[in-house]
C-alpha positions in Angstrom: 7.0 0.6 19.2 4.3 1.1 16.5 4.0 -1.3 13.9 5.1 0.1 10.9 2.6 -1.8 8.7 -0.2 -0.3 10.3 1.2 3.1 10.0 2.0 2.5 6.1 -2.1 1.3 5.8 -3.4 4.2 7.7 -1.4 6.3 5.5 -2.5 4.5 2.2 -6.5 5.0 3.6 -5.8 8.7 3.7 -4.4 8.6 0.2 -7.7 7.2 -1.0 -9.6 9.0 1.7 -8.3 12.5 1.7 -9.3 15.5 3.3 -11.0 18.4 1.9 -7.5 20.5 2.4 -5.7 17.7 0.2 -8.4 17.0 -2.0 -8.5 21.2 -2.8 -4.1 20.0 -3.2 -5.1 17.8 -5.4 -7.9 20.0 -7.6 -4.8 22.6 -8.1 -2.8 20.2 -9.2 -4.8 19.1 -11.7 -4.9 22.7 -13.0 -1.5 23.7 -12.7 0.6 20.2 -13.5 1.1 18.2 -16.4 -1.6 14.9 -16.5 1.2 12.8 -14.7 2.0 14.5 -11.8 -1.7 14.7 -11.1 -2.1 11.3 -11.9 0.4 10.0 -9.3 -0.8 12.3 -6.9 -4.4 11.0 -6.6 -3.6 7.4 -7.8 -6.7 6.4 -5.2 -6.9 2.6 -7.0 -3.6 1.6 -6.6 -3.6 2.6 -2.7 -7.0 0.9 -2.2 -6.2 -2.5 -4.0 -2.3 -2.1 -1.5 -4.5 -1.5 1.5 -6.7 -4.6 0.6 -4.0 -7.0 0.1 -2.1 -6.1 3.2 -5.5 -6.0 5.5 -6.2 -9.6 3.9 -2.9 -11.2 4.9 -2.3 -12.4 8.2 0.0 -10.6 11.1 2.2 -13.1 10.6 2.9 -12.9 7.1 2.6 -9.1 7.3 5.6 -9.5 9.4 7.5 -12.3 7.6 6.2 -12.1 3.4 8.6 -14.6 2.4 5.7 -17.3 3.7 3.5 -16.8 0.9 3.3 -18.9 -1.0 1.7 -18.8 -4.9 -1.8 -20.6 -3.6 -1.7 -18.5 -0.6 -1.4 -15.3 -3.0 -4.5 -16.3 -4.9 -6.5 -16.4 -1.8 -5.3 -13.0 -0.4 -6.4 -11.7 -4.2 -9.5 -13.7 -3.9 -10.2 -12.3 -0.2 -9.5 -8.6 -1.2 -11.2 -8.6 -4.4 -7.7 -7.3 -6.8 -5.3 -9.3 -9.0 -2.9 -11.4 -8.1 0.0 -8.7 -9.5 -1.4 -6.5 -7.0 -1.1 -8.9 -3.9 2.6 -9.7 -5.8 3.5 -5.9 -5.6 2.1 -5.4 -2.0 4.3 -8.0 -0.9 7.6 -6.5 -3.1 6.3 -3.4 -0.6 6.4 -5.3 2.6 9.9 -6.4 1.7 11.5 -3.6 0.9 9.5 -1.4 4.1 11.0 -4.2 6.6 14.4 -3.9 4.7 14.5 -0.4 5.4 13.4 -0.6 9.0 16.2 -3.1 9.6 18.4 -0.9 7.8 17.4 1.9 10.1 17.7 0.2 13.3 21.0 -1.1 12.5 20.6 -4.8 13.0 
């Protein structure tokens, strides 16, 4: 079974690394949709700075977030070069991914 944190991070680098199909997605969007839409769509940062937190943590807190502590947190935002909020909100993300794949499993 694939580990669905990798899969979430390969699918956050193509988000900030899209092809030249999605990045022509993204261009009409900008023309056609309000500054919003377009602005979620091709939120780059915010996928970067996730990607970065998660790559800095270890597999074993990737698997089990409730170890990090508030010192460990500042070294994962040190390590990946973002805040500490975003570190904070990659975690709240791990959670609620591993909720849902419990939840989908059935256990």
């Amino acid at each position: 079974m694939n580990d669905p944190i990798d899969d979430f991070v390969k699918g956050l680098y193509l988000q900030a690394n899209p092809p030249w199909w999605l990045r022509f997605l993204y261009f009409v969007a900008r023309i056609f949709f309000t500054r919003d839409v377009h602005d979620a769509l091709t939120d780059r940062k915010a996928s970067r700075s996730l990607a970065a937190a998660i790559e800095s943590m270890t597999p074993y807190e990737r698997h089990h977030p409730e170890v990090i502590d508030k010192s460990r947190e500042k070294r994962i935002a040190v390590g990946a070069g973002i805040e500490r909020i975003d570190v904070r909100g990659a975690i709240a993300c791990i959670k609620a991914m591993w909720k849902r794949a419990n939840e989908a499993e059935g256990t």
